[in-house]
C-alpha positions in Angstrom: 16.0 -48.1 126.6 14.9 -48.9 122.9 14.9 -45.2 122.0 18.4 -44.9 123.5 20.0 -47.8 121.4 18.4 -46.8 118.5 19.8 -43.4 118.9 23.3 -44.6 119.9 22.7 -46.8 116.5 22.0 -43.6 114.4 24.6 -41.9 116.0 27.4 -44.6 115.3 26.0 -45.3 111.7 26.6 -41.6 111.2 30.0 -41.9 112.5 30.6 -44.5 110.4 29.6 -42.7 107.0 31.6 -39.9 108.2 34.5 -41.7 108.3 34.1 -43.5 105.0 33.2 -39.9 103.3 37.0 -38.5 104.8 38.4 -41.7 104.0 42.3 -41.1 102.4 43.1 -42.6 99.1 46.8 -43.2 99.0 46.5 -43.3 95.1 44.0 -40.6 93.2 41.7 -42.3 91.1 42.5 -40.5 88.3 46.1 -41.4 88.6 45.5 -45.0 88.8 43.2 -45.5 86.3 45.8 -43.6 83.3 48.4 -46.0 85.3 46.4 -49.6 84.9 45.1 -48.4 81.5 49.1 -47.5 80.0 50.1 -50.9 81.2 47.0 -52.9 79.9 47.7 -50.3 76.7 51.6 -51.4 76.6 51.3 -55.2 76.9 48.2 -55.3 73.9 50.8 -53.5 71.9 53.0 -56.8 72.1 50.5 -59.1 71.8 49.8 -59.7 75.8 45.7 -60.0 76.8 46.6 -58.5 80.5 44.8 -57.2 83.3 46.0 -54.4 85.7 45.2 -53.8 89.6 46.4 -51.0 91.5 46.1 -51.5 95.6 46.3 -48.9 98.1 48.8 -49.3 101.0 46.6 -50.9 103.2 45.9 -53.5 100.6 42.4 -52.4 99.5 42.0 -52.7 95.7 41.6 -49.2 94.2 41.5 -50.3 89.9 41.3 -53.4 88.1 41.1 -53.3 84.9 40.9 -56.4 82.6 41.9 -55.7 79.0 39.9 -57.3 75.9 41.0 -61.5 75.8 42.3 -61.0 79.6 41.8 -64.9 81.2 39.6 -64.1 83.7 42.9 -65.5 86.4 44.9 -62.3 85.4 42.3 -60.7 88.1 43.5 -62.8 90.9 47.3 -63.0 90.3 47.1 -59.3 89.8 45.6 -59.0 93.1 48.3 -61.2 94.4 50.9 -59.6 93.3 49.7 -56.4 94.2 49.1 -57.8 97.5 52.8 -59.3 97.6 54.7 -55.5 97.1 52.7 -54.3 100.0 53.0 -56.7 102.5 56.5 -57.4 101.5 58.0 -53.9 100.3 59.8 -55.6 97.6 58.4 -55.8 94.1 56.6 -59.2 93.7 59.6 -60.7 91.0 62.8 -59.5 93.7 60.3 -61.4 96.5 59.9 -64.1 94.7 63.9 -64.4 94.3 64.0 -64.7 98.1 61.1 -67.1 98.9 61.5 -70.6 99.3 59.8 -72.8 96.7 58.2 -75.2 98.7 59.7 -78.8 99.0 55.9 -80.8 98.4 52.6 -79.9 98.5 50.8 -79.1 102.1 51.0 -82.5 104.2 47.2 -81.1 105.5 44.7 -78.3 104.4 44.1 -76.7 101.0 46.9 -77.1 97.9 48.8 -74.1 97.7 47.8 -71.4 94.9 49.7 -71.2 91.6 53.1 -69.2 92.8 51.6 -69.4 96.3 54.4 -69.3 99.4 54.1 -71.3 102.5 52.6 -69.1 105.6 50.4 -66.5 103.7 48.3 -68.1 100.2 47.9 -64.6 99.0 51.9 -64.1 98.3 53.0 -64.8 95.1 56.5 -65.1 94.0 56.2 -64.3 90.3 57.3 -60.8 88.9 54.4 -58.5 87.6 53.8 -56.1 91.0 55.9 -52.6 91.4 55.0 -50.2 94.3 53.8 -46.8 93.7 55.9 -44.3 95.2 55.1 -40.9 97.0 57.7 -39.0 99.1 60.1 -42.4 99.2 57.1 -44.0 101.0 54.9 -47.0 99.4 51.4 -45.9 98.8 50.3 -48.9 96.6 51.2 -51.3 94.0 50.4 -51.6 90.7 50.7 -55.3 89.3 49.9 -56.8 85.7 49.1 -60.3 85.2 49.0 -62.2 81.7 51.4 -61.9 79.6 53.8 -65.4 78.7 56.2 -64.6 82.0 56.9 -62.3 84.7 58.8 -60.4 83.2 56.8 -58.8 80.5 54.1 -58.2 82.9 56.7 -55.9 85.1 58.0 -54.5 82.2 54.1 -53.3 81.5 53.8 -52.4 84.8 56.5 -49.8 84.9 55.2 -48.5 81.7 52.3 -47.5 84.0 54.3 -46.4 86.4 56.4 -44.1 84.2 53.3 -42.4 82.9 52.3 -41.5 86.3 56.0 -40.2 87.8 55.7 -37.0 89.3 51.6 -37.2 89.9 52.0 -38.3 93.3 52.9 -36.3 96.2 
């Protein structure tokens, strides 16, 4: 019995690696690293200390990269907002134009993040996170987090995204 389990163990650790060797990356590594580091590069050339996270469609971080002075926070509201274009479809800035600020903190449980909206903590509703496009299909996000508002950190973010157009199939 032993030698049985520990075979059927072998076996299904083999399967395992297997699958994780076949694995599909929606976004080429290659392409998202020259798209976090053009939006990291674009925001330093205004002034902006900024990180950049690119997330795969099913919301596994692929890149982070946290430029020179970068707060380490830029990591985690980059994930967010990364996080937010996937599970919404909607860049993080138009989302956050539809989602209800919330009325007073949680009557029970943990406060609510920074930008946080009520029924999933990892949304966030400020701009920042633009999906990555293939085929008219979102295949990730890419998301920049720390310059002074929203906006500067989309318009970094589609810097990245431009330098990318037409890499993805």
């Amino acid at each position: 019995m032993s030698r049985t389990l520990a075979l059927g163990m072998i076996g299904a650790l083999t399967g395992i690696g297997l699958c994780a060797q076949n694995a599909k990356a929606d976004v080429p590594m290659a392409v998202a690293v020259e798209a976090a580091q053009t939006a990291v590069a674009a925001c330093k050339a205004n002034g902006y200390n900024v990180a950049a996270t690119i997330m795969d469609a099913d919301l596994s971080t692929r890149v982070v990269l946290r430029g020179d002075g970068a707060p380490d926070g830029t990591v985690e509201f980059g994930r967010r907002k990364a996080y937010t274009v996937i599970k919404t479809g909607m860049s993080s800035g138009e989302f956050g134009k539809t989602a209800p600020a919330p009325a007073s903190p949680p009557a029970s449980g943990p406060p609510l993040l920074p930008g946080a909206v009520a029924g999933d903590p990892n949304l966030i509703s400020w701009a920042g996170g633009v999906a990555i496009k293939a085929g008219g299909k979102i295949i990730g996000a890419l998301s920049v987090a720390g310059a002074p508002d929203g906006d500067k950190d989309e318009a970094c973010a589609n810097e990245g995204l431009g330098k990318i157009a037409g890499k993805l199939k």
